[in-house]
C-alpha positions as CSV (number, residue, x, y, z in Angstrom):
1,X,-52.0,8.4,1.1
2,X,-48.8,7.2,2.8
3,X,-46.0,5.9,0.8
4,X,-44.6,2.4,1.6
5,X,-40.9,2.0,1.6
6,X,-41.2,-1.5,-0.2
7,X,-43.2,0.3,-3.2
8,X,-40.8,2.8,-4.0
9,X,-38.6,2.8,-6.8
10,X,-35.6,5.5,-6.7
11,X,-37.7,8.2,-8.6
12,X,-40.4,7.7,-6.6
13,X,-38.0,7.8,-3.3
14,X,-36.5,10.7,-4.7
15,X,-39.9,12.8,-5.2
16,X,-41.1,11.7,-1.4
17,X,-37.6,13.2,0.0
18,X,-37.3,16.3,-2.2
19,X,-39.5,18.3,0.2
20,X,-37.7,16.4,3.8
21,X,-34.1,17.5,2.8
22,X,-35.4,20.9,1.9
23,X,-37.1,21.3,5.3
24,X,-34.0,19.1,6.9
25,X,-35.5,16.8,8.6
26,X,-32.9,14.6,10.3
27,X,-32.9,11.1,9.1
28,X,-33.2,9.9,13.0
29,X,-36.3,11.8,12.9
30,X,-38.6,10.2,10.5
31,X,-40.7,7.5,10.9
32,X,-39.2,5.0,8.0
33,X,-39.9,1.7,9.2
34,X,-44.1,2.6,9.3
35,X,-44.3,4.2,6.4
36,X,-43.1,7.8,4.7
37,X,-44.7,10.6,2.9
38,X,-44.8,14.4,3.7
39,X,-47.7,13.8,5.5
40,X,-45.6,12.0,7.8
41,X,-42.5,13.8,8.1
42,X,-44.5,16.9,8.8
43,X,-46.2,14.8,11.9
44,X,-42.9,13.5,13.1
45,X,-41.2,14.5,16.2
46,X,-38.3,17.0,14.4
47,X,-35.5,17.6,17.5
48,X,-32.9,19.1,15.0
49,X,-34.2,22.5,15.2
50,X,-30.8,24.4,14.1
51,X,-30.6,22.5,11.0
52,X,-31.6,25.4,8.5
53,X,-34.0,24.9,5.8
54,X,-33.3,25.1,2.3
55,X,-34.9,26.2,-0.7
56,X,-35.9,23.3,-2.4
57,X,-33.8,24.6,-5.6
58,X,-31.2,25.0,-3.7
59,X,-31.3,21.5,-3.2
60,X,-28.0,20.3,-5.6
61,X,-26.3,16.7,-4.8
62,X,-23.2,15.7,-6.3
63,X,-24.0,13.5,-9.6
64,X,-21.5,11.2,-8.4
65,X,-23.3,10.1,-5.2
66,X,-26.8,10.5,-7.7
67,X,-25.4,7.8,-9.0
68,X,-24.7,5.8,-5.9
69,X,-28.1,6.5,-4.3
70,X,-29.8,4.9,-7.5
71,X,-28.2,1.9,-7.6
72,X,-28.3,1.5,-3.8
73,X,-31.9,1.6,-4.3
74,X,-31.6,-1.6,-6.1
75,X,-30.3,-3.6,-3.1
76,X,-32.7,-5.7,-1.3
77,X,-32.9,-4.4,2.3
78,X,-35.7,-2.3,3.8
79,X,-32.4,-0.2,5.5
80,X,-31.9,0.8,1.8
81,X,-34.4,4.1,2.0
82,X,-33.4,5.2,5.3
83,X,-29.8,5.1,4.2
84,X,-29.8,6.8,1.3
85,X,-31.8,9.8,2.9
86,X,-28.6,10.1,5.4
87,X,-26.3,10.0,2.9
88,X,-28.1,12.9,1.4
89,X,-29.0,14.7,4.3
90,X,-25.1,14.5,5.3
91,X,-23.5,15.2,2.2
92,X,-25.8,18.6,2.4
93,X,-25.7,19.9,5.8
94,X,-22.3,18.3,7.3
95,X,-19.9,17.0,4.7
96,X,-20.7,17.9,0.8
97,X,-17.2,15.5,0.6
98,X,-18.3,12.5,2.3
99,X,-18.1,10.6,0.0
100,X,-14.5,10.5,-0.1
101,X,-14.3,9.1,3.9
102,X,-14.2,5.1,2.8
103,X,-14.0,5.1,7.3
104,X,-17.1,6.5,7.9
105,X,-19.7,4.0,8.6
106,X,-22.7,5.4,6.5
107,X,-20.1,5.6,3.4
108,X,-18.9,2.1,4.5
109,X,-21.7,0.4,4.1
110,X,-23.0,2.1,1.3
111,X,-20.1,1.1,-0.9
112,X,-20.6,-3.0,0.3
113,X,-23.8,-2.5,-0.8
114,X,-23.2,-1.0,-3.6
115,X,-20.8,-3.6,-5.1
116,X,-23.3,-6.4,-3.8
117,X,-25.8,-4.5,-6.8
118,X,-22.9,-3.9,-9.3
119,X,-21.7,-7.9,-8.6
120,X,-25.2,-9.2,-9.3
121,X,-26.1,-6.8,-12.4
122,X,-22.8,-8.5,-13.5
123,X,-24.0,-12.5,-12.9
124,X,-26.8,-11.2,-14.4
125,X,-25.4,-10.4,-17.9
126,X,-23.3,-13.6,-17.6
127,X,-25.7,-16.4,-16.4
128,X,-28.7,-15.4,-18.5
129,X,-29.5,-18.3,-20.6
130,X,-32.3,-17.5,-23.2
131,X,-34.5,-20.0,-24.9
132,X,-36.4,-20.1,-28.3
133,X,-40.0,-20.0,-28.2
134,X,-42.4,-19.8,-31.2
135,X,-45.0,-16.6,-31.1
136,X,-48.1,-16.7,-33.2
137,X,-46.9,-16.4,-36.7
138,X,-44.3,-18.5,-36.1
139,X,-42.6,-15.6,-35.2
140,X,-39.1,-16.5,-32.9
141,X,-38.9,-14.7,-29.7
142,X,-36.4,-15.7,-26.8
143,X,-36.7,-16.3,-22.9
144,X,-35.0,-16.5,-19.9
145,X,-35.6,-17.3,-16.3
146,X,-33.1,-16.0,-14.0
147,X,-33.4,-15.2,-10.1
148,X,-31.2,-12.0,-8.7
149,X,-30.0,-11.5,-5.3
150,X,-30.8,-7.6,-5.9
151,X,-33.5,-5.7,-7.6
152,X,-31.4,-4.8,-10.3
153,X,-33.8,-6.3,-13.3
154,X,-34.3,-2.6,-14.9
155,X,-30.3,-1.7,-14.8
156,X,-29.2,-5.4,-16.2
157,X,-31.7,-5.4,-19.0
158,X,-30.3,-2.4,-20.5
159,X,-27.2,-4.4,-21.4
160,X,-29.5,-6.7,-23.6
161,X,-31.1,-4.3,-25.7
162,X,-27.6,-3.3,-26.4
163,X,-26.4,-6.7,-27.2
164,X,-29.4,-8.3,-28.5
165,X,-31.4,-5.0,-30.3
166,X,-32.4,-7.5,-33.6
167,X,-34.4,-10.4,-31.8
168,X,-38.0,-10.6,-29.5
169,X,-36.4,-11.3,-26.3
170,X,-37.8,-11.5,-22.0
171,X,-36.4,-11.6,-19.3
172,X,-38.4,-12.9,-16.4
173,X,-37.7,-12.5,-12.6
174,X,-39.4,-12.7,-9.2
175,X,-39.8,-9.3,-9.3
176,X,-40.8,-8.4,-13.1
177,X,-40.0,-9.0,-16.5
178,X,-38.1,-6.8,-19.3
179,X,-39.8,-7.4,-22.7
180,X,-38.2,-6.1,-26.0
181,X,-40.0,-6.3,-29.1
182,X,-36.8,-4.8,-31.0
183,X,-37.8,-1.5,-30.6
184,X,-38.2,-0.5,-26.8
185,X,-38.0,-1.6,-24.1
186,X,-40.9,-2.7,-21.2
187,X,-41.0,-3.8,-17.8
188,X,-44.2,-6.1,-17.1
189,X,-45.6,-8.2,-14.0
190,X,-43.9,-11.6,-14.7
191,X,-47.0,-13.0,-13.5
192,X,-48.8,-12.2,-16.6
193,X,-46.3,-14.6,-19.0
194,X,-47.7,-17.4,-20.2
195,X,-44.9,-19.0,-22.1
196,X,-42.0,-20.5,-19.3
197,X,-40.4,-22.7,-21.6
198,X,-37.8,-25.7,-19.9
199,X,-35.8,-26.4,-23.0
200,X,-35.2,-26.0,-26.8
201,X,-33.8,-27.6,-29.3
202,X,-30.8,-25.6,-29.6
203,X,-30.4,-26.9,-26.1
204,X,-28.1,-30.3,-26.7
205,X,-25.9,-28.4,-29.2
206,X,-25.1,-25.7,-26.7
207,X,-24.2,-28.5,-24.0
208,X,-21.9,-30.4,-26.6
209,X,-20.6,-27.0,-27.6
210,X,-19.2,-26.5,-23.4
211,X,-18.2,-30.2,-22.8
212,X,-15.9,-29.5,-26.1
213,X,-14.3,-26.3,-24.7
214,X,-14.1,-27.0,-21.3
215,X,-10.3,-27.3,-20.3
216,X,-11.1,-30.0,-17.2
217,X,-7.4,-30.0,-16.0
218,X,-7.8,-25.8,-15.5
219,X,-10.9,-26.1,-13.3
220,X,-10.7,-25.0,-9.6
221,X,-13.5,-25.8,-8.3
222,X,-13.6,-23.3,-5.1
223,X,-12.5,-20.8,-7.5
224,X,-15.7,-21.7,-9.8
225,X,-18.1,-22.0,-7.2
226,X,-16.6,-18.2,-5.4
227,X,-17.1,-17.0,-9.5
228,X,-20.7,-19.1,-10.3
229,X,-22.5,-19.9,-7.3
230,X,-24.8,-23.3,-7.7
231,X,-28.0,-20.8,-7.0
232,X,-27.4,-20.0,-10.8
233,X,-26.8,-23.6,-11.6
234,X,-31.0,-24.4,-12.1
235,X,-30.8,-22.1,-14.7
236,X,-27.8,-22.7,-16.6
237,X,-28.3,-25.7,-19.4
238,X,-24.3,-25.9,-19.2
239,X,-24.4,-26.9,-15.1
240,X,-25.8,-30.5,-15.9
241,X,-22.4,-30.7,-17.4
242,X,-20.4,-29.7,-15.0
243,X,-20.3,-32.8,-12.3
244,X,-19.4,-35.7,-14.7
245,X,-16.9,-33.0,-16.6
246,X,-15.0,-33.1,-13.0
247,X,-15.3,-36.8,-12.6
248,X,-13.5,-37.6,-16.5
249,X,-11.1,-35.2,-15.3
250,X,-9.6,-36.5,-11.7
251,X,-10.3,-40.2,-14.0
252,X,-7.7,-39.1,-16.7
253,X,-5.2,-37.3,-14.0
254,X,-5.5,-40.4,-12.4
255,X,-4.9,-42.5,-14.8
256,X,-2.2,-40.6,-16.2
257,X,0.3,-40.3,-13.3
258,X,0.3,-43.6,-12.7
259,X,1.5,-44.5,-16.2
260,X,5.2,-46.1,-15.8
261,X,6.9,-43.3,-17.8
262,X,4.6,-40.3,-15.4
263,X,8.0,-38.9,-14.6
264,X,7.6,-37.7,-18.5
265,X,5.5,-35.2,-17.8
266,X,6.5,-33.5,-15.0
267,X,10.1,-32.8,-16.8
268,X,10.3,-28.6,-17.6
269,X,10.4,-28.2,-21.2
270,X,8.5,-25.3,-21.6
271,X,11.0,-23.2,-22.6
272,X,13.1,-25.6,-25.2
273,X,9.9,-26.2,-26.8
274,X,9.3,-22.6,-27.3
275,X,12.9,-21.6,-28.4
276,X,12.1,-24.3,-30.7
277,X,9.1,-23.2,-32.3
278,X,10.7,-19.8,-33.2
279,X,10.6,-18.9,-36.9
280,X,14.2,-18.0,-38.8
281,X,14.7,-18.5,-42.7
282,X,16.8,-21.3,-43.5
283,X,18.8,-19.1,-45.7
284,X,20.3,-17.4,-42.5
285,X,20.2,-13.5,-41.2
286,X,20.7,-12.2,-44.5
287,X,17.3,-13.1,-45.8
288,X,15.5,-11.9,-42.8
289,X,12.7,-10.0,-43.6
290,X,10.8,-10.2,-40.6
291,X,10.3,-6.2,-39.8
292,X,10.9,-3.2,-42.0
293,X,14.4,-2.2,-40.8
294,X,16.0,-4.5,-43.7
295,X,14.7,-1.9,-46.7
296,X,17.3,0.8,-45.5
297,X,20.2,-1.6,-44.1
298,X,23.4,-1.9,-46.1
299,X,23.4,-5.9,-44.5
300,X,22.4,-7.8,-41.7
301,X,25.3,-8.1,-39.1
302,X,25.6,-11.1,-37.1
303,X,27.5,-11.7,-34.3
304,X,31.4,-12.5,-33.9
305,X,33.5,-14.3,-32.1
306,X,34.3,-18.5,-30.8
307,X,31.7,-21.3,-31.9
308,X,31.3,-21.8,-28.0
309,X,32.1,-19.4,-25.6
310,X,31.8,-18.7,-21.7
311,X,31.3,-15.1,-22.0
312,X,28.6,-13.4,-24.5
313,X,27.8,-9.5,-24.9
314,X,24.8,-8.6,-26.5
315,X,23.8,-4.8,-27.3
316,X,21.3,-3.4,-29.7
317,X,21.9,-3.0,-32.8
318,X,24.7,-2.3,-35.7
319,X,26.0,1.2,-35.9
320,X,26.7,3.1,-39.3
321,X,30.1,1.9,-39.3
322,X,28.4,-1.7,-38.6
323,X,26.5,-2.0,-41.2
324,X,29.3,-1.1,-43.6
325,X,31.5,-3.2,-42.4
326,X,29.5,-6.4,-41.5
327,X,30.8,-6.7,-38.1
328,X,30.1,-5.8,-34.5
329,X,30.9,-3.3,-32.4
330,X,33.8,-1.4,-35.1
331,X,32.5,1.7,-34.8
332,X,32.9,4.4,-32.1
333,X,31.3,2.6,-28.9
334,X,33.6,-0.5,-30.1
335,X,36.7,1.4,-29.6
336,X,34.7,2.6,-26.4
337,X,34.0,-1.3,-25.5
338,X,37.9,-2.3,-26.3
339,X,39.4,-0.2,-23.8
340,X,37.0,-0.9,-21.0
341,X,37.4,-4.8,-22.2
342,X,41.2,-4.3,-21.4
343,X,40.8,-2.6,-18.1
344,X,39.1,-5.2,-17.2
345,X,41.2,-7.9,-18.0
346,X,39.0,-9.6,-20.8
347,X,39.9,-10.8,-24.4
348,X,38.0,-9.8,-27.1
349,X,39.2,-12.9,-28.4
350,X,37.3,-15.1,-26.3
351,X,34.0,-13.2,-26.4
352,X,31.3,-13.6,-28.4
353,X,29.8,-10.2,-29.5
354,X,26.3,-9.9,-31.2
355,X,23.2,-7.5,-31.0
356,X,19.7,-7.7,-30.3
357,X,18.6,-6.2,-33.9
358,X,20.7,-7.3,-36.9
359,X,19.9,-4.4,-39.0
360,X,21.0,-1.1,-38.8
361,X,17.9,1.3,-38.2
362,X,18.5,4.8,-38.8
363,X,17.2,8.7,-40.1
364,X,19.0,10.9,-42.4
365,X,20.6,13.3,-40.9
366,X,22.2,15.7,-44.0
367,X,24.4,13.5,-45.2
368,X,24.5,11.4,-42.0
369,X,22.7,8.5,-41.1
370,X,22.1,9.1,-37.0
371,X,20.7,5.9,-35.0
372,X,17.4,5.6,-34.5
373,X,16.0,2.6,-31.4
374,X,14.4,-0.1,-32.6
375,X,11.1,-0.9,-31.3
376,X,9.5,-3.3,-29.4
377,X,8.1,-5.2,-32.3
378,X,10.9,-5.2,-34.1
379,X,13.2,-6.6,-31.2
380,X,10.7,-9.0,-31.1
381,X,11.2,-9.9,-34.8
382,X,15.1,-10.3,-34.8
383,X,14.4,-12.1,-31.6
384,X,14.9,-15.7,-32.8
385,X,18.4,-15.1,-34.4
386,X,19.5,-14.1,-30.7
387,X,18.0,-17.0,-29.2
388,X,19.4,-19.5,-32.0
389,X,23.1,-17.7,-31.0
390,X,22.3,-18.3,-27.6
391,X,21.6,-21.5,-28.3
392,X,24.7,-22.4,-30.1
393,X,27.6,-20.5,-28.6
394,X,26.8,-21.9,-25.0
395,X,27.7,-19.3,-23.2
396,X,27.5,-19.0,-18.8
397,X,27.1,-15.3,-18.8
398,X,25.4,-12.8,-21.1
399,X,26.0,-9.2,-20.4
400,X,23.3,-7.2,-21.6
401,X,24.4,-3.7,-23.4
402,X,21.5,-1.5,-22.9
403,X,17.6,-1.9,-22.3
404,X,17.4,-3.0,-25.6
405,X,19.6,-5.8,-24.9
406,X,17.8,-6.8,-22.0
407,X,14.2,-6.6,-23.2
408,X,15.5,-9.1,-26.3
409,X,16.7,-11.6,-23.4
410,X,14.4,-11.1,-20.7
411,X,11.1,-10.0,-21.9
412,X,11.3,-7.0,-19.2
413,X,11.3,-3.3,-19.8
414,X,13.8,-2.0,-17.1
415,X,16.2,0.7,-16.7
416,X,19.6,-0.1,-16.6
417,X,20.2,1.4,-13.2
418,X,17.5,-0.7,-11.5
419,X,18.3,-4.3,-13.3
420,X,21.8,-4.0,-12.1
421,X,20.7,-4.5,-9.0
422,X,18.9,-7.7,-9.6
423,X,20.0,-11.1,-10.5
424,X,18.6,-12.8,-13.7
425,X,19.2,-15.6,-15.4
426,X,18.5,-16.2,-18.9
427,X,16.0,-19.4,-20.3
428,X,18.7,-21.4,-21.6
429,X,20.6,-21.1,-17.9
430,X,22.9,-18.8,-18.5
431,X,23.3,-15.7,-15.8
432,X,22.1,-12.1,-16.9
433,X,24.4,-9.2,-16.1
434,X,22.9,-5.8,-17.3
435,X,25.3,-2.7,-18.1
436,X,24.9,0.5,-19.8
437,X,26.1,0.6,-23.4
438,X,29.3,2.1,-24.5
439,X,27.5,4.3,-26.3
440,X,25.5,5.8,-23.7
441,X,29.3,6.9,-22.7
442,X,29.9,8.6,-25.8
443,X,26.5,10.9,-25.0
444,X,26.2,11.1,-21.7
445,X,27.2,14.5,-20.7
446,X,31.2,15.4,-18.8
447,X,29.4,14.9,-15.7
448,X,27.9,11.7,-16.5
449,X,30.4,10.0,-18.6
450,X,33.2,9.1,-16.0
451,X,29.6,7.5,-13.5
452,X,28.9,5.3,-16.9
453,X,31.8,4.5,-17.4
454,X,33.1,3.4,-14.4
455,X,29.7,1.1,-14.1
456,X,30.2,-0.5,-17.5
457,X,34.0,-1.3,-15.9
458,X,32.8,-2.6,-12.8
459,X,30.2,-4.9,-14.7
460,X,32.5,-6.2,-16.9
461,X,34.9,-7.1,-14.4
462,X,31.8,-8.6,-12.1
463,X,31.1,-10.7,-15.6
464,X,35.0,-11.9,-15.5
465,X,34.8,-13.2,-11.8
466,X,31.7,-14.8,-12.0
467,X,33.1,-16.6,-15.0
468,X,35.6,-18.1,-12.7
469,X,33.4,-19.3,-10.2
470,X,31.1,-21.0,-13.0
471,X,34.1,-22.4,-15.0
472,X,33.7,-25.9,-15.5
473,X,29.9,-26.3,-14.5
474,X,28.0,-27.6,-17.3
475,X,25.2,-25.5,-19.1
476,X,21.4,-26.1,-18.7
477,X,19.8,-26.3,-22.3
């Protein structure tokens, strides 16, 4: 008895074509549209006569397009069968790689079709709405209406049994129902339910629950319709909810901006009130115990230099000398920091030096203690003492020491070579120069070291000139 296309399901499409593709029978050559069996293919007019036959053993398709072929069986077309049997018939006698030609047509409009299936097996799991129901027993089951664009009812329902494995649940649809009595998992004729409820009781509290969530002011309602379309909306208890949610909000934006004082709220103060929200101890630095580093620190070192000053330099963290000494930048790549300072023409002075990290982190080495980089967390712990010196010295440029430096004022991870080509400006207004740190000098290889060098110069002395241009322009805080 002839097989007809709209009764197959991919197994059963995949038994009728076993026997074509091992005989290769060109797609162009069967009669899909009447109907399609053996019996058929055998009758049909066959004008590829140098296509070889294979064994039907022989007869090995890639799992990946498998995989393809079964879901593109889910997709409501009657072109579906036809289709599938060229991409098979292709993949085995022209192109075993075809799949990875997105231009070829067949390939083309296999993969629109197949993210139609894999879209609406995804509205699927989100716009199922089950209700309660009472069996005989007074036994709780749970049921849900919903209508898919696809046939795609036996891959969506898996998800369920996943998420819901402890409770009676169906899901009914035009073209069948999934039923799971919380052991397995059945597919039935939807026509045979007798229990469609319209409502439940949990129904009102769900509503209430959405209008109490639901951030009005955030709603796009293109972007919302593109993401829900209103052919889910019959079916969604929360929909109902949606249309008056959009009138109170365009009512309160309304209402709001044309208050006297509307100006209020479109002032920027994003970024004041977050500096502000930071956490420090009141007792200051040396109480910090924010991150770990503290334990093995001799002190916290905090920064040096004028109350308010144009000019501040920020680098990682204290050095072994640092730490001993309470002060910035005393060590090694300080004396490296002072010369380059000089050469281009700044004053110590009149700069405020500080680091990202107020402790000193390090690993015994022998009897040494060698640095060892702070990490991300931990920048981000010490980052409020930074932002409160920020905040207090005023100053019009920072120059960033490192990528440490500039990850604690940014929030970017960047080399050093690329952000010196880019122009940044700090929250509280003040422009961003990034520079390698003195002791990336003291490292760096004989080759390296004069390049590093000379860039830390050269940035230094772009930080000096820029200063003169800003001179006398007041701060943003």
């Amino acid at each position: 008895m002839p097989i007809a296309p709209e009764t197959f399901t991919f197994e059963s499409w995949r038994h009728a074509v076993r026997p074509l593709l091992a005989a290769g029978k060109n797609a162009d050559d069967l009669l899909w549209r009447e109907h399609l069996s053996t019996a058929a293919a055998d009758s049909a007019s066959v004008t590829a006569q140098s296509t070889p036959p294979l064994d039907k053993a022989s007869i090995r398709l890639p799992r990946s397009l498998m995989a393809l072929l079964d879901r593109l069986a889910c997709y409501r077309t009657e072109d579906r069968w036809e289709l599938m049997y060229r991409l098979a018939w292709r993949t085995l006698f022209e192109n075993s790689q075809l799949l990875k030609d997105p231009a070829d047509a067949d390939v083309s409009h296999a993969m629109r079709m197949d993210r139609a299936v894999k879209r609406d097996i995804h509205k699927m799991h989100a716009f199922v709405r089950f209700r309660e129901i009472t069996l005989v027993g007074g036994v709780s089951s749970f049921f849900a209406w919903f209508e898919p664009q696809h046939e795609i009812l036996r891959k969506g329902a898996i998800f369920f049994a996943k998420r819901f494995p402890n409770m009676r649940w169906t899901i009914a649809t035009p073209d069948g129902a999934a039923v799971w009595d919380l052991s397995s998992l059945r597919f039935v004729d939807s026509g045979t339910l007798t229990e469609r409820p319209s409502a439940d009781v949990k129904e009102d509290l769900w509503r209430t629950y959405y209008r109490s969530i639901c951030n009005v002011a955030r709603i796009n309602p293109s972007a919302m319709l593109r993401e829900m379309p209103q052919l889910y909306w019959r079916n969604l208890p929360e929909a109902a909810e949606i249309g008056p949610l959009l009138q109170e909000g365009s009512a309160r934006f309304a209402a709001r901006h044309h208050q006297a004082d509307h100006e209020h709220f479109t002032r920027a103060k994003s970024v004041r009130r977050s500096l502000a929200q930071i956490v420090t101890s009141p007792e200051g630095v040396q109480s910090c115990r924010a991150c770990e580093i503290w334990q093995h620190a001799t002190q916290a070192v905090e920064g040096s230099g004028p109350e308010v000053a144009q000019l501040m330099l920020v680098g990682e963290q204290p050095g072994d000398e640092e730490d001993l000494h309470g002060a910035p930048f005393v060590g090694p790549a300080g004396k490296v920091l002072d010369e380059t300072l000089r050469a281009a023409g700044l004053d110590r002075s009149d700069l405020y030096l500080t680091n990202a990290v107020k402790h000193f982190k390090w690993e015994p080495r022998g009897k040494r203690r060698l640095h060892k980089r702070p990490s991300v967390a931990e920048i981000r712990a010490c980052n409020g003492w930074l932002q409160s010196e920020i905040s207090n010295v005023k100053p019009l440029v920072i120059v960033a020491l490192g990528a440490s430096a500039l990850l604690a004022l940014t929030g970017k991870s960047c080399t050093i070579e690329a952000a010196r080509a880019i122009q940044m400006t700090h929250a509280g207004g003040a422009r961003i120069i990034a520079t390698y740190h003195p002791s990336a000098i003291l490292r760096a290889d004989e080759k390296v070291r004069d390049r590093l060098r000379a860039s830390l110069l050269g940035d230094l002395k772009r930080a000096g000139s820029w200063l003169k241009i800003t001179r006398g322009r007041p701060t943003l805080e």
